[in-house]
PyMOL Python script that loads the backbone (N, CA, C, O; Angstrom):
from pymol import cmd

cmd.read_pdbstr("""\
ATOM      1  N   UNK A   1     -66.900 -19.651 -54.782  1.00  0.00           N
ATOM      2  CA  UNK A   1     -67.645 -18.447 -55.069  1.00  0.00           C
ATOM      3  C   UNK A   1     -66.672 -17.305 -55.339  1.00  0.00           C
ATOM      4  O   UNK A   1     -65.681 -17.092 -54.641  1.00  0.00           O
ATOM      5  N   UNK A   2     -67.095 -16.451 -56.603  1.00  0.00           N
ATOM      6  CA  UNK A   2     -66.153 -15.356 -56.763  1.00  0.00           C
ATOM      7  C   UNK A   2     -66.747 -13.953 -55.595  1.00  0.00           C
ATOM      8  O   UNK A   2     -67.817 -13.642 -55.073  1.00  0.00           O
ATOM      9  N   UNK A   3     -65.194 -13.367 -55.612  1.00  0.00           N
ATOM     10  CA  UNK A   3     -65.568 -12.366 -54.676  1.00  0.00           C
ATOM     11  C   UNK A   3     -64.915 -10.726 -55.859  1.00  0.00           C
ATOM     12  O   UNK A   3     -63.907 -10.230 -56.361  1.00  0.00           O
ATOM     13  N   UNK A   4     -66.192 -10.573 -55.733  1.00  0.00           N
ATOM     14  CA  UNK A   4     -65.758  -9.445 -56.697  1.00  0.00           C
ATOM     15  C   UNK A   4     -65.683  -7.864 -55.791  1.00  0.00           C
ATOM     16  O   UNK A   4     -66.230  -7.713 -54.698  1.00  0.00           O
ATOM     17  N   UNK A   5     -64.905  -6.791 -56.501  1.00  0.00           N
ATOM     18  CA  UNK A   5     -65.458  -5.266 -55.891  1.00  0.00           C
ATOM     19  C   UNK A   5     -65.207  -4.287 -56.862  1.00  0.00           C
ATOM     20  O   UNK A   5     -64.224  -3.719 -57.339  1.00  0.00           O
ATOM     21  N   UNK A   6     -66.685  -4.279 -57.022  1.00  0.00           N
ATOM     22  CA  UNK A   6     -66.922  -3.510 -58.401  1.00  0.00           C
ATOM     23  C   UNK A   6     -67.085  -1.756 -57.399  1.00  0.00           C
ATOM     24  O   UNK A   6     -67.442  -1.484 -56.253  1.00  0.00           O
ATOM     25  N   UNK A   7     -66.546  -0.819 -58.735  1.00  0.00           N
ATOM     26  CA  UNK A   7     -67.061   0.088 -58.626  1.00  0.00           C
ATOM     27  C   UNK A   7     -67.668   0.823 -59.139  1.00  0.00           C
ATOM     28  O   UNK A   7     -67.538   0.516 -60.324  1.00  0.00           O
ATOM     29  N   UNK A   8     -68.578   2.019 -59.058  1.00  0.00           N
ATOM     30  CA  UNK A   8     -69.551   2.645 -59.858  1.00  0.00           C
ATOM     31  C   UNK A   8     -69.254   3.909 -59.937  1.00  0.00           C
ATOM     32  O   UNK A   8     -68.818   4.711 -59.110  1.00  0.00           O
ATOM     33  N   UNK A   9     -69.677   4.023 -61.530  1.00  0.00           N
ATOM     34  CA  UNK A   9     -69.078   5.289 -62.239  1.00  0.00           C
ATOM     35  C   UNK A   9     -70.124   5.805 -63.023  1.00  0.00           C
ATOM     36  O   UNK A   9     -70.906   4.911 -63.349  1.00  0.00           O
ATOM     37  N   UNK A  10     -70.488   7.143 -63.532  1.00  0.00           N
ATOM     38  CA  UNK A  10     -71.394   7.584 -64.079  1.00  0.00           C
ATOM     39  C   UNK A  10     -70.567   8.200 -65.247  1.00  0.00           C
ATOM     40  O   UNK A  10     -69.450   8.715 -65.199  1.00  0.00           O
ATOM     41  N   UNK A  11     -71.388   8.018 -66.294  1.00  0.00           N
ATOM     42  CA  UNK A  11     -70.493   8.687 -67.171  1.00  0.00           C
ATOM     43  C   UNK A  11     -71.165  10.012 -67.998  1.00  0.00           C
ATOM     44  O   UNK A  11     -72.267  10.336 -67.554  1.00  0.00           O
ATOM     45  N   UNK A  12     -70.759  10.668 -68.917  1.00  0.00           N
ATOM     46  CA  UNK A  12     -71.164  12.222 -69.194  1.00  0.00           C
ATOM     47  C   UNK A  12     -72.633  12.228 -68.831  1.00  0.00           C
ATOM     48  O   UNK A  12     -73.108  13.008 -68.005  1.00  0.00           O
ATOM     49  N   UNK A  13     -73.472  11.125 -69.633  1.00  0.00           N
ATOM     50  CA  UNK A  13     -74.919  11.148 -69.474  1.00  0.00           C
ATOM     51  C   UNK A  13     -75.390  10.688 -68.464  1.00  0.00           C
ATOM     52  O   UNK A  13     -76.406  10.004 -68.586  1.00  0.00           O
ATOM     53  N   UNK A  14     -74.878  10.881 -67.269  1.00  0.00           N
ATOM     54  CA  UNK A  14     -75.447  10.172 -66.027  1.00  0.00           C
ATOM     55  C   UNK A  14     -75.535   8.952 -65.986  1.00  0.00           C
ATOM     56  O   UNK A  14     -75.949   8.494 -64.921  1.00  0.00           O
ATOM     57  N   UNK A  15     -75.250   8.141 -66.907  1.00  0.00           N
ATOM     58  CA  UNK A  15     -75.769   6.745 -66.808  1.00  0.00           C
ATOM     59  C   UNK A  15     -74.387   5.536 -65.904  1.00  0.00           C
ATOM     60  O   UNK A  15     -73.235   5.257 -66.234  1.00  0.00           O
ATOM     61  N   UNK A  16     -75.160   5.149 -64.828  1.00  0.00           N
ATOM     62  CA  UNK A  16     -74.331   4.173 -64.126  1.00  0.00           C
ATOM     63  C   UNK A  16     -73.639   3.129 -64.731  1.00  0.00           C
ATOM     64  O   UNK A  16     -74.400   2.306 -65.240  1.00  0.00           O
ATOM     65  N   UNK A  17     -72.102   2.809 -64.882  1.00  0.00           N
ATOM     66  CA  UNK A  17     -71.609   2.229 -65.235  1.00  0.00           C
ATOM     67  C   UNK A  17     -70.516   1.070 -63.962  1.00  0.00           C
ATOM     68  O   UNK A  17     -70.063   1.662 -62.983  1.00  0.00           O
ATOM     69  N   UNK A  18     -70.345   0.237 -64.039  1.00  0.00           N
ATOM     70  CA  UNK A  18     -69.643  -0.478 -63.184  1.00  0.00           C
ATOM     71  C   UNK A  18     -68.097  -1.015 -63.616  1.00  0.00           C
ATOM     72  O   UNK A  18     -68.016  -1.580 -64.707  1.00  0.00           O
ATOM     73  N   UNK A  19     -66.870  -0.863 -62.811  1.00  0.00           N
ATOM     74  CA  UNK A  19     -66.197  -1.105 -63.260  1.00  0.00           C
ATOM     75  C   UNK A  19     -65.120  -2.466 -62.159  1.00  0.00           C
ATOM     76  O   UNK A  19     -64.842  -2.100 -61.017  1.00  0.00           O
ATOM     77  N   UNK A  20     -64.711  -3.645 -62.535  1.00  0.00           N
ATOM     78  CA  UNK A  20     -64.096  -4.222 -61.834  1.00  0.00           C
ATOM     79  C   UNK A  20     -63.045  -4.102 -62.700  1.00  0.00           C
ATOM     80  O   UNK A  20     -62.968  -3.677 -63.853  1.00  0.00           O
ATOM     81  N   UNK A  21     -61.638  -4.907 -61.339  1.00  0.00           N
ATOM     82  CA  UNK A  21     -60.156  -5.234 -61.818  1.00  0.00           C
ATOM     83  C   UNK A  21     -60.487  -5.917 -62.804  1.00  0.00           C
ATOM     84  O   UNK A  21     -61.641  -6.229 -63.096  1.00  0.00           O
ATOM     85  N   UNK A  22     -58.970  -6.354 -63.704  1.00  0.00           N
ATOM     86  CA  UNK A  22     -59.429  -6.899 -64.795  1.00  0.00           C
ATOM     87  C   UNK A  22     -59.380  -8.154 -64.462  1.00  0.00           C
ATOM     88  O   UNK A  22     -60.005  -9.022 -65.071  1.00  0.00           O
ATOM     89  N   UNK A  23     -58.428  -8.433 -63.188  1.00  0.00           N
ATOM     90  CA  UNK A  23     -58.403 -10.081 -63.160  1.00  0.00           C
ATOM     91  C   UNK A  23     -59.843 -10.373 -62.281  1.00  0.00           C
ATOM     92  O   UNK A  23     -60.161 -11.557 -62.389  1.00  0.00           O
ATOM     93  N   UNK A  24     -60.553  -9.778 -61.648  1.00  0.00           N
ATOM     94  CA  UNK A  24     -62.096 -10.117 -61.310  1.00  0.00           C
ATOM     95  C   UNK A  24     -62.899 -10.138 -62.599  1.00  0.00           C
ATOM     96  O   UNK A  24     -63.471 -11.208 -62.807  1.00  0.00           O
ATOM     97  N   UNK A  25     -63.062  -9.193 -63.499  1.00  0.00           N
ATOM     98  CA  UNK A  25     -63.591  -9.593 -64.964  1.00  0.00           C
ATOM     99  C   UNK A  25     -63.137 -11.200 -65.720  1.00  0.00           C
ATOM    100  O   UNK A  25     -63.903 -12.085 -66.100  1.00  0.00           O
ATOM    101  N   UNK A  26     -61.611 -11.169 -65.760  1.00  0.00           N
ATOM    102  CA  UNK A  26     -61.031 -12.673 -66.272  1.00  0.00           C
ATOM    103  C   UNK A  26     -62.067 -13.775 -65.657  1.00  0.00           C
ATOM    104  O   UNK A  26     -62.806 -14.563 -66.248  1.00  0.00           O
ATOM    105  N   UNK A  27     -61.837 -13.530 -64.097  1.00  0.00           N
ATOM    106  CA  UNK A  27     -62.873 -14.962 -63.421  1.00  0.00           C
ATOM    107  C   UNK A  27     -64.202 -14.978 -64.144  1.00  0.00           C
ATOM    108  O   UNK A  27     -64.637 -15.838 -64.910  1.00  0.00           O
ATOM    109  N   UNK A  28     -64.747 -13.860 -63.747  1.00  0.00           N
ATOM    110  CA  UNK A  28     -65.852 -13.868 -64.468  1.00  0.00           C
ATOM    111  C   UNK A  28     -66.672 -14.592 -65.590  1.00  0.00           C
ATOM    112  O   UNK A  28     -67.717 -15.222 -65.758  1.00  0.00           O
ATOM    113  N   UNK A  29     -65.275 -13.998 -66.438  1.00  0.00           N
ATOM    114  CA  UNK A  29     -65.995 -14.669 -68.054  1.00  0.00           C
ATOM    115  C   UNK A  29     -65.597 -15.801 -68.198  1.00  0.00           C
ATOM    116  O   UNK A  29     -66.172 -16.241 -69.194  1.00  0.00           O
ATOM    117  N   UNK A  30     -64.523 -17.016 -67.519  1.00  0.00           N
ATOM    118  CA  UNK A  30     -64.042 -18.064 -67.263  1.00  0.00           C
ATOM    119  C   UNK A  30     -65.046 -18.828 -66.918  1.00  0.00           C
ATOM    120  O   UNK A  30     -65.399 -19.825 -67.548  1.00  0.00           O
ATOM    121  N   UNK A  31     -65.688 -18.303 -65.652  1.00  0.00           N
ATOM    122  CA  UNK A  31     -67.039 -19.078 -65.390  1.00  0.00           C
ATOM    123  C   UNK A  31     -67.919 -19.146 -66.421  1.00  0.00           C
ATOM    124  O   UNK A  31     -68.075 -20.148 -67.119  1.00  0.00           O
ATOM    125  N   UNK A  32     -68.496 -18.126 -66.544  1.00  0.00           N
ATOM    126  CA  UNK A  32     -69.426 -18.096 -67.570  1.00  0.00           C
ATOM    127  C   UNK A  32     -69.454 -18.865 -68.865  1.00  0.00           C
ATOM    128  O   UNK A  32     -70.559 -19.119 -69.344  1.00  0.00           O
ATOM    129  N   UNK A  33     -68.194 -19.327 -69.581  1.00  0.00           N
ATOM    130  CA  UNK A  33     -67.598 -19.734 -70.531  1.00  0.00           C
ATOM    131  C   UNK A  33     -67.696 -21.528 -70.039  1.00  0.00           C
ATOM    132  O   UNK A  33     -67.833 -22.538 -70.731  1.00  0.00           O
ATOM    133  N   UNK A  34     -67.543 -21.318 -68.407  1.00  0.00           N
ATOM    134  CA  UNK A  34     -67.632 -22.563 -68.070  1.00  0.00           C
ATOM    135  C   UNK A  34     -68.890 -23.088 -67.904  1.00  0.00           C
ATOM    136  O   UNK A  34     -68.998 -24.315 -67.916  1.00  0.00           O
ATOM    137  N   UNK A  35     -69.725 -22.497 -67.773  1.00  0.00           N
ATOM    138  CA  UNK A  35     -71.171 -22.652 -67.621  1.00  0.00           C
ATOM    139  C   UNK A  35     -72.038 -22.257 -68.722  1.00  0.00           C
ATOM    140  O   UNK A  35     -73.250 -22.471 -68.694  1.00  0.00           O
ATOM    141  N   UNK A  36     -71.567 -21.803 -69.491  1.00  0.00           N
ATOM    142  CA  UNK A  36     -71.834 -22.774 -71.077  1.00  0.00           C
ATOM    143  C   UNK A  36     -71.427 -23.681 -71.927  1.00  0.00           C
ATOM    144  O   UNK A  36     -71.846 -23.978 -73.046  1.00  0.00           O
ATOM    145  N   UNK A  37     -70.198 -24.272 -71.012  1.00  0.00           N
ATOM    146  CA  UNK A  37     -70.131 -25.374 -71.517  1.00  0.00           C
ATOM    147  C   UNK A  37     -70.818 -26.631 -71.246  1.00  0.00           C
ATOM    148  O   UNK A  37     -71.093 -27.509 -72.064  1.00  0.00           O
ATOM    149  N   UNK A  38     -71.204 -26.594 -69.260  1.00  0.00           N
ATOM    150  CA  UNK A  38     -72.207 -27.185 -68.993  1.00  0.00           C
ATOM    151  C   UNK A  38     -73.280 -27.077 -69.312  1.00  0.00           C
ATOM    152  O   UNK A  38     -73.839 -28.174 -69.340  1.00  0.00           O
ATOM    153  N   UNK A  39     -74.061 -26.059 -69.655  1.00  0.00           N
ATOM    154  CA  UNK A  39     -75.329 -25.762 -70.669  1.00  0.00           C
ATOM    155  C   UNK A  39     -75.379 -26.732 -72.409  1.00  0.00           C
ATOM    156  O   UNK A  39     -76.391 -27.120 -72.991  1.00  0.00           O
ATOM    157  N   UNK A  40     -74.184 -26.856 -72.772  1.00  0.00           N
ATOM    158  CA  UNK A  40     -73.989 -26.822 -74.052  1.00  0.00           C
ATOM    159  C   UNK A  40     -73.725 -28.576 -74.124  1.00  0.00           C
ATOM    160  O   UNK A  40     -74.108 -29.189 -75.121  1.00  0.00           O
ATOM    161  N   UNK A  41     -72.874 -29.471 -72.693  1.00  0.00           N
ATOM    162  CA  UNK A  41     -72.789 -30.554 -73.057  1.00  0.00           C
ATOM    163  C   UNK A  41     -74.231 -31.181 -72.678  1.00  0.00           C
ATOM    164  O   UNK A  41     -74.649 -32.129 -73.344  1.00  0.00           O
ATOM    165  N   UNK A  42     -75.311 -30.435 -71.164  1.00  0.00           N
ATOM    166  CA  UNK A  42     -76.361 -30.645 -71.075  1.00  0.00           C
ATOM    167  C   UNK A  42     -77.451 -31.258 -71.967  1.00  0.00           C
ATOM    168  O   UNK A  42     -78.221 -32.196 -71.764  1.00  0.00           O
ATOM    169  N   UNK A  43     -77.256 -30.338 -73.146  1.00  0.00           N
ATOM    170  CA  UNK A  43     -78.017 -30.137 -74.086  1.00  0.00           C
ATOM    171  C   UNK A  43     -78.189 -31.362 -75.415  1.00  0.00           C
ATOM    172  O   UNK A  43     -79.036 -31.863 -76.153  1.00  0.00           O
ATOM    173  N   UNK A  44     -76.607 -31.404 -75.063  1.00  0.00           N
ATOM    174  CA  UNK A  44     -76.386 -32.607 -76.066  1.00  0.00           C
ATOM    175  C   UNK A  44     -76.633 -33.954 -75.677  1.00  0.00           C
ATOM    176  O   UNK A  44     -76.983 -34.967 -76.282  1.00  0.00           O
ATOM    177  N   UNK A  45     -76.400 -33.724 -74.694  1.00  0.00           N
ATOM    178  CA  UNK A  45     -76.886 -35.668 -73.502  1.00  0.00           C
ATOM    179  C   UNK A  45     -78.034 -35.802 -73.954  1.00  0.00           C
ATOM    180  O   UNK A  45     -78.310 -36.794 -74.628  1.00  0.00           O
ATOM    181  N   UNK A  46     -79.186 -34.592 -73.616  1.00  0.00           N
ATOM    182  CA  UNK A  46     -80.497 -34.872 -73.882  1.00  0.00           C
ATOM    183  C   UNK A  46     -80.402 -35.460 -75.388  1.00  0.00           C
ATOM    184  O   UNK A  46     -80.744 -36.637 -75.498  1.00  0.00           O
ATOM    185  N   UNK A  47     -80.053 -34.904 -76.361  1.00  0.00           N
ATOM    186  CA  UNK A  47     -80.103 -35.673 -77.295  1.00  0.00           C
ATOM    187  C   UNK A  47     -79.521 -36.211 -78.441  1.00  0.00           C
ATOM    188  O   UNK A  47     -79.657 -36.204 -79.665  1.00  0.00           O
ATOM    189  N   UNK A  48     -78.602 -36.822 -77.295  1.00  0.00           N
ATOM    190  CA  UNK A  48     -78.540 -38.063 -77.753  1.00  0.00           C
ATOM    191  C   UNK A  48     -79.081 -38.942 -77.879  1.00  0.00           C
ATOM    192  O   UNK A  48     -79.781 -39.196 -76.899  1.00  0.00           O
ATOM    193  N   UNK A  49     -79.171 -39.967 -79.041  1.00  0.00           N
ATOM    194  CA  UNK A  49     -79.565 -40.784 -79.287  1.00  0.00           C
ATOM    195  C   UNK A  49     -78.919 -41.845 -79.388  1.00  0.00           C
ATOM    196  O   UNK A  49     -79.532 -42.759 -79.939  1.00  0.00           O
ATOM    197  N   UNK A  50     -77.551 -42.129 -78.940  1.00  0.00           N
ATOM    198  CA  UNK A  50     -77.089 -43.638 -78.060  1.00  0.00           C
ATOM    199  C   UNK A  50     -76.133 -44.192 -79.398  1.00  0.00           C
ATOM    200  O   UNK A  50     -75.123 -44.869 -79.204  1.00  0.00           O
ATOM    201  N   UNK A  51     -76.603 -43.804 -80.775  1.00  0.00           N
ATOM    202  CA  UNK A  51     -76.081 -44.186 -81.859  1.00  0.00           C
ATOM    203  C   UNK A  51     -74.686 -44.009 -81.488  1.00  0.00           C
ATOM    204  O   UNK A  51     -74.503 -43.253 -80.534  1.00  0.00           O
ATOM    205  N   UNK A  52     -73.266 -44.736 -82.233  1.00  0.00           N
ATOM    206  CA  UNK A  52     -72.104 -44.494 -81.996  1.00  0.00           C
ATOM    207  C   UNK A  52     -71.511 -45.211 -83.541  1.00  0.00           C
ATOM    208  O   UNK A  52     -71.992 -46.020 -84.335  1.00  0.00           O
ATOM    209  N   UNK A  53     -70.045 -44.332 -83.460  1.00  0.00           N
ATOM    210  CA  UNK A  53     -69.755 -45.833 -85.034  1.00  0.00           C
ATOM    211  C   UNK A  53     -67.802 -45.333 -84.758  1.00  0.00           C
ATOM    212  O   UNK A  53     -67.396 -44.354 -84.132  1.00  0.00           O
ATOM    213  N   UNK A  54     -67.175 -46.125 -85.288  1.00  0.00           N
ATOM    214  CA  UNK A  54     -66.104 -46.163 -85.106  1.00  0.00           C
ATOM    215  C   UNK A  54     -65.487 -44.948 -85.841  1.00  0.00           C
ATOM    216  O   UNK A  54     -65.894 -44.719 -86.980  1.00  0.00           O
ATOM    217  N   UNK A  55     -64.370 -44.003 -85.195  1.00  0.00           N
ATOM    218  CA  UNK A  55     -63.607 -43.319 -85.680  1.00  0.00           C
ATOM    219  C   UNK A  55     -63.264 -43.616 -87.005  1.00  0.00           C
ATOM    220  O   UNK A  55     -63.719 -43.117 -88.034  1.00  0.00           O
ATOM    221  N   UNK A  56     -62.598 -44.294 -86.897  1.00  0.00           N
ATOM    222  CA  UNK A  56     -62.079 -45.042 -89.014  1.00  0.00           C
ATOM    223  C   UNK A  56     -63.123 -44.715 -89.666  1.00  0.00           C
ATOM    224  O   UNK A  56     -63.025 -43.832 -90.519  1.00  0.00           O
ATOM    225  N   UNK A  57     -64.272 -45.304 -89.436  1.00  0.00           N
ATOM    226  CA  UNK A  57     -65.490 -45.342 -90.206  1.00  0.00           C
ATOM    227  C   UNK A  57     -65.743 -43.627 -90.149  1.00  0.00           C
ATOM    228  O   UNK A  57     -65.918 -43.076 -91.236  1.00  0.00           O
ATOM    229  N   UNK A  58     -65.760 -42.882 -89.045  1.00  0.00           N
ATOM    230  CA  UNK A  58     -66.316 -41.480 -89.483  1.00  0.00           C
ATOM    231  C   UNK A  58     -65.442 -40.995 -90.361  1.00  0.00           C
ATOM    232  O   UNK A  58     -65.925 -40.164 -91.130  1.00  0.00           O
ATOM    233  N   UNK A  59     -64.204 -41.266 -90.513  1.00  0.00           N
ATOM    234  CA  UNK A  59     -63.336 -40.949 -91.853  1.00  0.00           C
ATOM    235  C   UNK A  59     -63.642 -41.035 -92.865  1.00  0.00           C
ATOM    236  O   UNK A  59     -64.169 -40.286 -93.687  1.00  0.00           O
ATOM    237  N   UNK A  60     -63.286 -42.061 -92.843  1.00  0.00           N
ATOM    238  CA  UNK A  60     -63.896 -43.019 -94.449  1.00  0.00           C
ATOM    239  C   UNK A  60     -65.216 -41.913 -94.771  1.00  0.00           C
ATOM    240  O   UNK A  60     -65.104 -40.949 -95.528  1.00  0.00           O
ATOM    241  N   UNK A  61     -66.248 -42.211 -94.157  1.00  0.00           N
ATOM    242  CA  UNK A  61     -67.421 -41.184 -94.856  1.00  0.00           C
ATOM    243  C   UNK A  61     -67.267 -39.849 -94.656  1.00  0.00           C
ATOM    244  O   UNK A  61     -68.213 -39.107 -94.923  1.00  0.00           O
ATOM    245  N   UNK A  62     -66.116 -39.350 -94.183  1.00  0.00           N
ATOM    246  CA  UNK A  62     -65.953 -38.185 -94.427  1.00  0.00           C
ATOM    247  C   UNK A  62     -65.200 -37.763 -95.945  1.00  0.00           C
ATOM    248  O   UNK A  62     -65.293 -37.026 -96.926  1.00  0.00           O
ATOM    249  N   UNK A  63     -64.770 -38.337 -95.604  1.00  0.00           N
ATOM    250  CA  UNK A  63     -63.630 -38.337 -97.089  1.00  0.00           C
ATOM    251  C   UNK A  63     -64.349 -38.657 -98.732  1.00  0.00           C
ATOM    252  O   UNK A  63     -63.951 -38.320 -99.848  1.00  0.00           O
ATOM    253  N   UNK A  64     -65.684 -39.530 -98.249  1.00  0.00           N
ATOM    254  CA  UNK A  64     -66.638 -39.864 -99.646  1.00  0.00           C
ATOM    255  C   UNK A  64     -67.358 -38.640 -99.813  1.00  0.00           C
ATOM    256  O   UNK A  64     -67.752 -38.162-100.877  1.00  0.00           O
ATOM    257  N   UNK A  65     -67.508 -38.123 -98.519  1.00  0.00           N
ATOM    258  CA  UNK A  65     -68.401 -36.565 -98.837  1.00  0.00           C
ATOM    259  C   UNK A  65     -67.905 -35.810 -99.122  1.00  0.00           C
ATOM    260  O   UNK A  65     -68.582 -34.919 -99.635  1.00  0.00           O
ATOM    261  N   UNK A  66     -66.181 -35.547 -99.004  1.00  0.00           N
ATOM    262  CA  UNK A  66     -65.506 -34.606 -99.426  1.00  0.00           C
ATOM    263  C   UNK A  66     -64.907 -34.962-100.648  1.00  0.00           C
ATOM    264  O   UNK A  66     -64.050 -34.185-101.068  1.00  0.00           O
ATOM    265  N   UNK A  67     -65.211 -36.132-101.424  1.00  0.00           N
ATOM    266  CA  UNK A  67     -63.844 -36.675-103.016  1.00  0.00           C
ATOM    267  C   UNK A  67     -65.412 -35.676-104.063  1.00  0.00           C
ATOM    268  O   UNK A  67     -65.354 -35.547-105.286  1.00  0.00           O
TER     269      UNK A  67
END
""", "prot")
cmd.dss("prot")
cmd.show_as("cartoon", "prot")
cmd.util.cbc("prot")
cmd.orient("prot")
């Protein structure tokens, strides 16, 4: 668990702003970055569809789609 200590700042227009260190921000967006990646491989498990084909072969038809 991150341990953050933010502080609060108002700025000309009164409006509350929060400010942490930068290396508590770094964690931050590390996680987050990390937890869309679990969101993102999540997503793809679901659908999958089990199909697979050999590396060589994804070449090869890559290369006919690109001549």
């Amino acid at each position: 668990m991150l341990t953050v200590h933010p502080q609060f700042i108002k700025d000309s227009a009164g409006k509350k702003l929060v400010v942490l260190p930068k290396k508590e921000f770094d964690a931050i967006m590390e996680e987050l970055d990390e937890i869309e990646d679990i969101r993102l491989y999540d997503e793809a498990k679901k659908n999958d569809d089990g199909v697979r084909i050999l590396f060589s072969d994804y070449l090869k038809n890559r290369k006919k789609k690109n001549a």
